[in-house]
N, C-alpha and C positions, 0 to 999 in steps of 0.2 A: 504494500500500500504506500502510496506516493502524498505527499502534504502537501502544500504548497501555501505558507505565510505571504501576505500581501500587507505593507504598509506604505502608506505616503500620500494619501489621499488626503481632503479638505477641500476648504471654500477659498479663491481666488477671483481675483479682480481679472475682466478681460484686458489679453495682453499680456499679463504673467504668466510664471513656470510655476511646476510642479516637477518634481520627479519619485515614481513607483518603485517599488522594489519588491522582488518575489522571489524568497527563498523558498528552496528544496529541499524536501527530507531526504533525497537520493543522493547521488551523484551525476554532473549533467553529462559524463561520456557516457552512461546511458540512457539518455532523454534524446530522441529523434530529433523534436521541432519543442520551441517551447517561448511562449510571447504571452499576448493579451488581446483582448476581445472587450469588446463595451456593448451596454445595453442602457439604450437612452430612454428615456421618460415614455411610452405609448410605444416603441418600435421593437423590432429584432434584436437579438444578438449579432453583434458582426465584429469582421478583423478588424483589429488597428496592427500590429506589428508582430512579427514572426521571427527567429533566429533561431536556423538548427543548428545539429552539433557540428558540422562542419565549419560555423560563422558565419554562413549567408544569412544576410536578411530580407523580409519582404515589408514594405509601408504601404497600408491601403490608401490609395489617391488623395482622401481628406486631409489628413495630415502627415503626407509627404511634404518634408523641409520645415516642417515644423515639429514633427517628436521623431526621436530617436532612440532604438531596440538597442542595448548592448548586455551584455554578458563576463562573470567573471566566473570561471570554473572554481579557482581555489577555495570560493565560498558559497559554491551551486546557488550562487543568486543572478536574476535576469534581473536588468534597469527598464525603465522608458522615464526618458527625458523630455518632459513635454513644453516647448515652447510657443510664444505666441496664444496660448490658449482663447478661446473664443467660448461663445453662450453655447455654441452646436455640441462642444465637446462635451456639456456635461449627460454626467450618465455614472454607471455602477462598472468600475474596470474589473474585470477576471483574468485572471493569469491561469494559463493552463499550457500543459504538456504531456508532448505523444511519449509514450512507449509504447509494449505490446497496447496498452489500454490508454484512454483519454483520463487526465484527471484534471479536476479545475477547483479554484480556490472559492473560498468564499467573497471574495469581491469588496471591493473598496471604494468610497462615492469620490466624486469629484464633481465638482459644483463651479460654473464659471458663470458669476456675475457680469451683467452688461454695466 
């Protein structure tokens, strides 16, 4: 069974940063693919940022050039560094990662005031 701790959410003025953080109770050379997903107020689950074990990452178009997916293996934690933040961004962020199995975190708000 796989954990996945989420902190660094809150409330921010549009235009400011945040940044996530999602440790693992694993270790990530064995995690496939491992990022964050948001679900905003009335809508879907959907990507925001991906990085597998190899280091690639993937940014969903919204905020491509504004957050950034990074990773530090020595403390199986993934980042998102979210710049520029906007009102669209707020939503409940979940951090989740492939192995054999899908697991996902309990999720962290993020609130962006106009």
């Amino acid at each position: 069974q796989v954990q996945l701790v989420e902190t660094g959410g809150g409330l921010v003025q549009a235009g400011g940063s945040l940044r996530l953080s999602c440790a693992s109770s694993t270790s990530m050379d064995i995690i496939r693919r491992m990022g964050w997903y948001r679900r905003a107020p009335g809508k879907q689950r959907e990507l925001v940022a991906l990085v597998t074990r190899g280091g690639d990452t993937n940014h969903a178009e919204p905020v491509k050039g504004r957050f950034t997916i990074s990773r530090d293996n020595a403390k199986n934690t993934v980042y998102l560094q979210m710049n520029g933040l906007k009102p669209e961004d707020t939503g409940v962020y979940y951090c989740y990662a492939n192995l054999v199995k899908e697991y996902w975190g309990q999720g962290t708000q993020v609130t962006v005031a106009s």
